[in-house]
N, C-alpha and C positions, 0 to 999 in steps of 0.2 A: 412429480416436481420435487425437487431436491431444496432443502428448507435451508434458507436463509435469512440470517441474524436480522430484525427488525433495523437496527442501526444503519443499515447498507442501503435499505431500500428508498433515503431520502439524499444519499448522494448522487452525485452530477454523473452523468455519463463518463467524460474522463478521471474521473475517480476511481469509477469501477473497473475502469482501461487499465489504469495504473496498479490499481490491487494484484488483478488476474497477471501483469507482468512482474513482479515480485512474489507473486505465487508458482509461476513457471521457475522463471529465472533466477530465485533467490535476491540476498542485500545487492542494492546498487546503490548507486550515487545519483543527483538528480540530472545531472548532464547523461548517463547511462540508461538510465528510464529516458529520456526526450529522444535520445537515440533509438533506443530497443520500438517505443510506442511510434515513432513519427508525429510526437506533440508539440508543440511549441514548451521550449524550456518556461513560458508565462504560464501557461496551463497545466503543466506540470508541476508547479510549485504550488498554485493552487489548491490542484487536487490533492496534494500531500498536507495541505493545511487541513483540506476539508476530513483527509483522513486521519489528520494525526487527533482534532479535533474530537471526532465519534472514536476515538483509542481503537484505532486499527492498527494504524502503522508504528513501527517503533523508529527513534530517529538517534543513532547513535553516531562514536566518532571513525573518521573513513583516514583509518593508520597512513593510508599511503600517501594521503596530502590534508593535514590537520584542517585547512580551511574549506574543507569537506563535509559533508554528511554523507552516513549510509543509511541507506532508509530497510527495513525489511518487516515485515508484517509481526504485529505485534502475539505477545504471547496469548493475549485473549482471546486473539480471535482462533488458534488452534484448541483452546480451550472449549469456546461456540462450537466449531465443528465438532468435534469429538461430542458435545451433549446433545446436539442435533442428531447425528448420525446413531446414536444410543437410542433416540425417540420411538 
């Protein structure tokens, strides 16, 4: 079983959706996530609450149209990996 960060295990299902597709896919935007997942852009906004929340996701600014964000997985959690995968 491949170990994962305590923080992860008390988010939502579409949480987790939305991590594993900014871990595939790299930064997106939250209209690009609703795309990519087949979520509702409500649930998607959510889940990036719930993840920006437990400091997963990082939420920066999306150059190509200012009233944007780009969302992409925060430095910590390659951090997590990396000491897990050390264990």
């Amino acid at each position: 079983m491949t170990d994962v960060p305590d923080r992860l295990y008390d988010l939502p299902p579409s949480a987790k959706l939305v991590l594993k597709v900014l871990e595939v896919d790299g930064a997106m935007t939250q209209g690009q996530i609703a795309a990519e997942s087949r979520l509702s852009k409500r649930t998607v906004r959510f889940a990036l609450e719930s993840l920006r929340e437990a400091d997963v996701v990082h939420e920066g600014v999306y150059f190509r149209d200012a009233r944007k964000s780009l969302y992409s997985i925060a430095d910590s959690m390659s951090t997590d990996e990396s000491t897990a995968a050390s264990d």
